[in-house]
N, C-alpha and C positions, 0 to 999 in steps of 0.2 A: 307274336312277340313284336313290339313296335319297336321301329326304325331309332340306332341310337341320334340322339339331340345333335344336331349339326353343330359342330361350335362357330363362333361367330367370329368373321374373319379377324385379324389382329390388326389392330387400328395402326393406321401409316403412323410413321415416327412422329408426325405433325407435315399437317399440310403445311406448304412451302408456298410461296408465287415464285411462280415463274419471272425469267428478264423480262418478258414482256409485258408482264403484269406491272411491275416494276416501274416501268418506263411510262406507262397508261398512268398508272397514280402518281410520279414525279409531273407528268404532265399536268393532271389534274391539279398538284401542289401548285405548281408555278404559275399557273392561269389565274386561280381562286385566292391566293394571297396577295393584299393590297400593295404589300413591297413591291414587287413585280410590277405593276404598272406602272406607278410611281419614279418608279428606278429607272426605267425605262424613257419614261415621257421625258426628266428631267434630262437624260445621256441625252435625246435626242434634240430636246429642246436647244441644248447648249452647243453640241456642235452643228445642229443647221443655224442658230442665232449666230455664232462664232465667226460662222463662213460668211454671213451677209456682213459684219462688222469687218471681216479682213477684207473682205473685196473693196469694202470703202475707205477703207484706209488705202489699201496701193492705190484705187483710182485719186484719191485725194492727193497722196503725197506723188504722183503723177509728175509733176515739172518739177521734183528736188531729187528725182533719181535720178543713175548714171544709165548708158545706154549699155551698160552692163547688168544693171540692177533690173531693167525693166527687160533683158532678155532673157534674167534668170526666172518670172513668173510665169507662171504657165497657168492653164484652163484651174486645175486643182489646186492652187496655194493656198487660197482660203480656205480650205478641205483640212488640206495638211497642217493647217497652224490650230484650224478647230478644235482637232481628232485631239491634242494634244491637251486642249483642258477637259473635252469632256469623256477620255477613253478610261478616267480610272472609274468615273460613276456605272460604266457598264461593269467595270469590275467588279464594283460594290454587289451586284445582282449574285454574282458567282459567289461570293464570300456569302451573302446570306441565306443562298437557300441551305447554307451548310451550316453553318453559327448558329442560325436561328433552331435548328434540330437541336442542336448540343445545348442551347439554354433554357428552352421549354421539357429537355429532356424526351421529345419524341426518336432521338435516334436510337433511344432503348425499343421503343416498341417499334421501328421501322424494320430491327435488326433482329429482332424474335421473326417478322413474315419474311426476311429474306435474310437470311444467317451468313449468307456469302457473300463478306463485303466486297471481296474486287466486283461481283457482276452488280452492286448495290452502287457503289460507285463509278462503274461506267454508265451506268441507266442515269444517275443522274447528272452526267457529264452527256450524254446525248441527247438527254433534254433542254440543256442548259446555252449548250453550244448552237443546238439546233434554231432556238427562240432566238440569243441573240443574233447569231448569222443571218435571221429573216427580217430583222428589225434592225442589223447594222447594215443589210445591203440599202433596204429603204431609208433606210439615214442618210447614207453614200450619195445616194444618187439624187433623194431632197436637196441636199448642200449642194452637191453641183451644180443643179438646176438655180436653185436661190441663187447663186453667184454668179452663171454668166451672164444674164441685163445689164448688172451692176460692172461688171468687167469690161461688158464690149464700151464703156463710154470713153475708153481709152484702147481699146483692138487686144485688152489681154485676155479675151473668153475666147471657146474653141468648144468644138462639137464628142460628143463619142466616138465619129468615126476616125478620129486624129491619132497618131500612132502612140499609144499608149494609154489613150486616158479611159477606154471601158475598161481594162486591166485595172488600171488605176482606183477608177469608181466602184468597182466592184470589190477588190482585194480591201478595200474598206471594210467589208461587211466580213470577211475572213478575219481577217485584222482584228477587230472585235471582239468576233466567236474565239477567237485564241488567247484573248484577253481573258475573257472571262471563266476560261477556263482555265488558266494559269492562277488569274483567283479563285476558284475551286479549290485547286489543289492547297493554294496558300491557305484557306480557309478551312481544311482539315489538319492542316499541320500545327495551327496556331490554336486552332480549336475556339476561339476570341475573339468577336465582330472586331471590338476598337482596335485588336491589336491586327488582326487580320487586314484589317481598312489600312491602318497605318503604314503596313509592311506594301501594300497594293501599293502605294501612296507614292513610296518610297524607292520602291524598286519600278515602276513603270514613269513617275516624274520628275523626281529629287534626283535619280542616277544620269538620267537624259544632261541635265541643265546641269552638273558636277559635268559631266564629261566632255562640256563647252571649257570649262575654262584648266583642263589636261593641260602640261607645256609638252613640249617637242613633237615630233615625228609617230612618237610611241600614243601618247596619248591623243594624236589623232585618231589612231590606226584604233588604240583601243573603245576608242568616245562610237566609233563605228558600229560595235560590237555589242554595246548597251542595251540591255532590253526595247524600250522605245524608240531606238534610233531605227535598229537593224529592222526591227517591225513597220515603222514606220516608211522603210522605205519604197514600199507597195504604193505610197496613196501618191506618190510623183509619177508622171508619164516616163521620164527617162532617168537616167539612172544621175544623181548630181552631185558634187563634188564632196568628199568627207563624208558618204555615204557606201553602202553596198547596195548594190545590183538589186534590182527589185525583190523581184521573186530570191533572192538569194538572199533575203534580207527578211521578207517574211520566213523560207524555210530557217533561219537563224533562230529565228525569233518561236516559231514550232517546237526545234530544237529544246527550247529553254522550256517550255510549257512541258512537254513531255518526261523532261528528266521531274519537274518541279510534282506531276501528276505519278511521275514512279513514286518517288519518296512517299508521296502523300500516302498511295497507295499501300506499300509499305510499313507505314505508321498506321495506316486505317485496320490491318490486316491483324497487328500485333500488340495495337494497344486498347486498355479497357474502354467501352463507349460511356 
């Protein structure tokens, strides 16, 4: 009597990737798409150009400052006034590796190989942070370097080892990767490059320069507290007036990315792709 027919095992529910798998293909996404570079070059292009243009302006306008005015610039101000036009284009990176799914309609098939969007969207939130972090600290520390020649021709450049400014140069490249993942998040909540871009636009520039011209004591204290501002206050050596405390300014600004990546997270979780 032959042996009953083995049945044949019952096929997994559907193979799945793994996070890691996940994070390998988000990599691959990010590398191989032309946006990426582009986005990139341009973030970078504009705040090291940015930094050599401010350096030459305070060395210029040199003899019509006050002996106030020239003791408030330090090794990093050309950094710092950079960062400020060109940190939303890093954002732009963060909105489109997201937008871009949603308009070609690959997040349908992204989310058949991995069903589970929160691990779907941290993988490509540690891809995303991870790229610009390595390409905002080399941004950082390019703009430095660009501006102190052009600084020492009046004594206002300074080294690394000066109390605060590798913090400084560095927290740049954090600065960044925080950026850009705050527009991630914005970038599944809007679901909508232009509207996405514009919101980045809006809430890391337009709220900055609104919160210069706050009246009183309150909207000092609030102008402090603005997305850009409080983030911003990482790329100064020491901590300067109408500002928060460095590090206490990036964690602010952390703060905001995080709540911004819950929601997201949230709405990623619950609504149809």
């Amino acid at each position: 009597m032959s042996a009953p027919a083995r049945e044949a095992p019952a096929p997994a529910a559907e193979a799945r990737a793994s996070f890691a798998n996940v994070v390998v293909s988000e990599w691959t996404k990010i590398r191989t798409v032309p946006s990426t570079f582009w986005t990139l070059l341009s973030g970078a292009l504009v705040v090291i150009g940015f930094s050599a243009l401010w350096s030459w302006a305070f060395v210029a306008s040199y003899h019509q400052m006050t002996e106030a005015d020239r003791a408030s610039v330090s090794p990093t101000s050309p950094m710092q006034i950079a960062f400020y036009f060109g940190m939303v284009i890093f954002g732009v990176l963060g909105v489109l590796v997201i937008t871009g799914e949603y308009g070609s309609g690959m997040i349908r098939t992204a989310l058949t190989a991995m069903p589970r969007r929160p691990e779907y969207l941290a993988a490509k939130a540690v891809v995303v942070g991870g790229v610009v972090f390595a390409v905002g600290v080399l941004v950082s520390f390019a703009s430095f370097f660009v501006s102190q020649p052009i600084l020492s021709v009046h004594g206002f450049d300074g080294s690394l080892g000066e109390h605060g400014v590798l913090r400084a140069v560095f927290g740049g490249g954090l600065f960044l990767a925080l950026i850009a993942l705050m527009a991630l998040g914005i970038g599944v909540i809007v679901r909508h490059t232009a509207g996405a871009v514009v919101t980045v636009f809006v809430v890391l520039f337009v709220l900055g320069i609104v919160g210069g011209f706050l009246p009183g004591s309150w909207g000092a204290t609030l102008s402090e507290y603005l997305p850009s501002n409080a983030g911003g206050a990482i790329l100064s050596p020491t901590r300067q007036a109408g500002t928060l405390a460095p590090w206490a300014g990036l964690g602010m600004f952390a703060l905001y990315t995080a709540v911004v990546l819950a929601v997201a997270a949230v709405l990623f979780q619950s609504r149809d792709a």
